[in-house]
N, C-alpha and C positions, 0 to 999 in steps of 0.2 A: 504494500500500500504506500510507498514509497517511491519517489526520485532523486537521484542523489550523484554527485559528483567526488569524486575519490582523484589527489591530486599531489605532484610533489614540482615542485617551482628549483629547479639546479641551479640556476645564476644567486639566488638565494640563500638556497639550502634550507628551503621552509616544505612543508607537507600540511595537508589541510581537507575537508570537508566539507560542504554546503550539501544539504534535504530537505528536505519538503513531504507533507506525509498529512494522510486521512487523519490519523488518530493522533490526541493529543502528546506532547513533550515529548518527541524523536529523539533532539538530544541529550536526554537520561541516557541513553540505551542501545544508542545505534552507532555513533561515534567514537573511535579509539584511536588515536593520534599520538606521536611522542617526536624526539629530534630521530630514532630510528625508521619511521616510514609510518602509515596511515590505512586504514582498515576499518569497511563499513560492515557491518553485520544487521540486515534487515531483514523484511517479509514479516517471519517467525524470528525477531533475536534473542540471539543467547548469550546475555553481556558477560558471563563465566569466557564463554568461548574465545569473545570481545578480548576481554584481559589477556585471555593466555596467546591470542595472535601478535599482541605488542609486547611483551614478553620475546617471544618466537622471532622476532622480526629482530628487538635488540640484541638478542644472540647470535645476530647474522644471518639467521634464514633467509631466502630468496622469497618471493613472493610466492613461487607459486609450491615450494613446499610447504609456508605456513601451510597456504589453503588446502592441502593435500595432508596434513597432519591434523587440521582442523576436523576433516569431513572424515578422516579413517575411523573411527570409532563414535562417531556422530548418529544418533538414530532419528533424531531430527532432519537429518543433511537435507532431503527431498523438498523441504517449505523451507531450506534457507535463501538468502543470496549474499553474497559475498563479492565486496571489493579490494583491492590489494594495491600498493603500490612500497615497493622498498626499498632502501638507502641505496639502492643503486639504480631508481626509478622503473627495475623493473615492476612488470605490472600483471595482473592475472585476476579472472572474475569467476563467479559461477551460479547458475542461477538453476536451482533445483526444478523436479519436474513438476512439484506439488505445488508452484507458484500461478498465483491466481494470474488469470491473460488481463491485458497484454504484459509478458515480464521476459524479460531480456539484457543483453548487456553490449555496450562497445567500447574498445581498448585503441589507445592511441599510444602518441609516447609521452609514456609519464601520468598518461591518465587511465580511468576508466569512469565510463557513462551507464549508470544501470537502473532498472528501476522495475516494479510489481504493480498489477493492476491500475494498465496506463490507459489513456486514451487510445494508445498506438505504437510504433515501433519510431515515429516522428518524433514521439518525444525527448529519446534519448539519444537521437542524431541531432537535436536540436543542442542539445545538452551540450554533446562532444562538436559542435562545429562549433559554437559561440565561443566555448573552453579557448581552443586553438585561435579565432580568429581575434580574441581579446588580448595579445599579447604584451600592446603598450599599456595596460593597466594593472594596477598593483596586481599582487597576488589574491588580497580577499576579496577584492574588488571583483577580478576576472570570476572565483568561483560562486559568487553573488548572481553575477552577469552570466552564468552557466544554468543555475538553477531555474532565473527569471525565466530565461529562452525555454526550458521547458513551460515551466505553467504556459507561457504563452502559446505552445505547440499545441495545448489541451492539455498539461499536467494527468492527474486523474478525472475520470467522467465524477467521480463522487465529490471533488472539491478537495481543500487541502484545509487544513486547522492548527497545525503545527510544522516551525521550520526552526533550520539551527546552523551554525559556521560555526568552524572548530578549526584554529590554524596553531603549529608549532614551526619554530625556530630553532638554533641550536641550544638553547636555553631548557631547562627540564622544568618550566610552568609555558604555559598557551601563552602565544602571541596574542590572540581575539578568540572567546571561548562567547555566543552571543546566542540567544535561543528565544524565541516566540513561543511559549509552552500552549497558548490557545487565543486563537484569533481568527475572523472570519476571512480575513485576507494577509495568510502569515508570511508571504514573498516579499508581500509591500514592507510590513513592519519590519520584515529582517532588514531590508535595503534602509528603512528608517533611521533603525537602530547604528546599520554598521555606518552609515552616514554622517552621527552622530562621534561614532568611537573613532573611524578612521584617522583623526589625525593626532589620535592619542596613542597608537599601537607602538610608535618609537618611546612617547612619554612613560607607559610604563614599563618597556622593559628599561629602559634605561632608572625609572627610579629604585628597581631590583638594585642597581649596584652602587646609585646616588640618594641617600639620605636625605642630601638639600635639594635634591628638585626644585622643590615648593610646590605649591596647591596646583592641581591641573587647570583651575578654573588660570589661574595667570601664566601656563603655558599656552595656552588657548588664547588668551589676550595678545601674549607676546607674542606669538605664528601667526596672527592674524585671523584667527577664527574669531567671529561672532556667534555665540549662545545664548539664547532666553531660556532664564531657569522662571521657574514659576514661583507666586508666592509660597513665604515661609509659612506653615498649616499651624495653627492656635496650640497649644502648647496648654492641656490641662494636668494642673498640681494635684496630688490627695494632701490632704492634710499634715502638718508636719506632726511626729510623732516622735522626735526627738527630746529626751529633757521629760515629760511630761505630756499625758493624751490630751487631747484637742478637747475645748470645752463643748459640753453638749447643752 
């Protein structure tokens, strides 16, 4: 019930994520990402499984033995699907036979396009042609602009209600970890969102190893972003109860 783009950006050295999905919060569950390579687990996920493929991947596996050590003793394996892409961009997918139509997958370099009960097979060629031809823009940007090009292909016939980006660097926390857990139109909100974060992704890996940053709101100032934050919300006290109880 899912479309999803699985990606590793080499000039970089970043790996990453964007879905789109019927059912609420995709990324709880479907997302595994680290500085070793990136790995979707949809349809039916098995986020046990999830874990142990970014495990697998950090010990050097290739991609397509993860997937291959994943599915050997799997009795699920037939409702999975699975994308791969590993620290040496190899890449490898698989989309069981017990996946609702339209579900399917396509592999480029560096990536993979896959997705479960779609409109069509348009959608995931949408997916991987946008990928590929976004190349002058960042990297969350481009797998934002991959997921859009689906829904607009026709995403799923049922609609979508949860979407999520999940990007790593060589850093061992996410570059941009950003999720829409329910909304009636969750492509737009994540383009909202990551719209919003985009020009913070340097700010905070960098304040990981800078203390004095200072406040994001005045990096934002200084780079020239303008923000409206909204009003500050009423602020109610209970009674203080220090000392002695409040007179009744």
């Amino acid at each position: 019930m899912t479309f999803t783009i699985v990606a590793r950006d080499p000039a970089e050295g970043l790996y990453g994520i964007a879905m789109a999905t019927s059912s609420p919060a995709v990324g709880n569950r479907c997302s595994f990402v680290y500085p070793s390579g990136a790995l979707a687990f949809q349809s039916v996920a098995e986020p046990r499984l999830g874990a142990l493929g970014l495990r697998l991947l950090a010990f050097g596996y290739s991609a397509q033995k993860v997937c291959d050590e994943l599915l050997s003793t799997d009795p699920g394996r037939e409702s999975r699907q699975i994308g791969i892409v590993d620290a040496d961009g190899r890449t490898t997918a698989y989309t069981g036979t017990e996946n609702l139509l339209w579900a399917g997958h396509v592999m480029g370099q560096g990536f993979v396009a896959m997705g479960n009960v779609l409109a069509g097979e348009e959608v995931v060629e949408a997916i991987a042609e946008e990928y590929q031809a976004s190349g002058a823009y960042a990297f969350e940007d481009r797998l934002v602009r991959a997921v859009e090009a689906g829904r607009d292909a026709g995403g799923q016939e049922e609609g979508q209600c949860s979407a999520s980006l999940l990007t790593f660097g060589r850093d061992e926390f996410s570059r941009c970890d950003l999720r829409v857990d329910l909304s009636d139109e969750p492509v737009a909100e994540l383009r909202r969102l990551y719209g919003f974060y985009a020009p913070l992704v340097p700010y905070y890996v960098d304040r990981a190893r800078n203390h004095k940053i200072g406040r994001y709101k005045d990096f934002l100032k200084r780079n020239g972003h303008t923000r409206t934050f909204g009003p500050r919300p009423p602020v109610t006290r209970g009674p203080k109860t220090i000392g002695r109880p409040p007179d009744r």
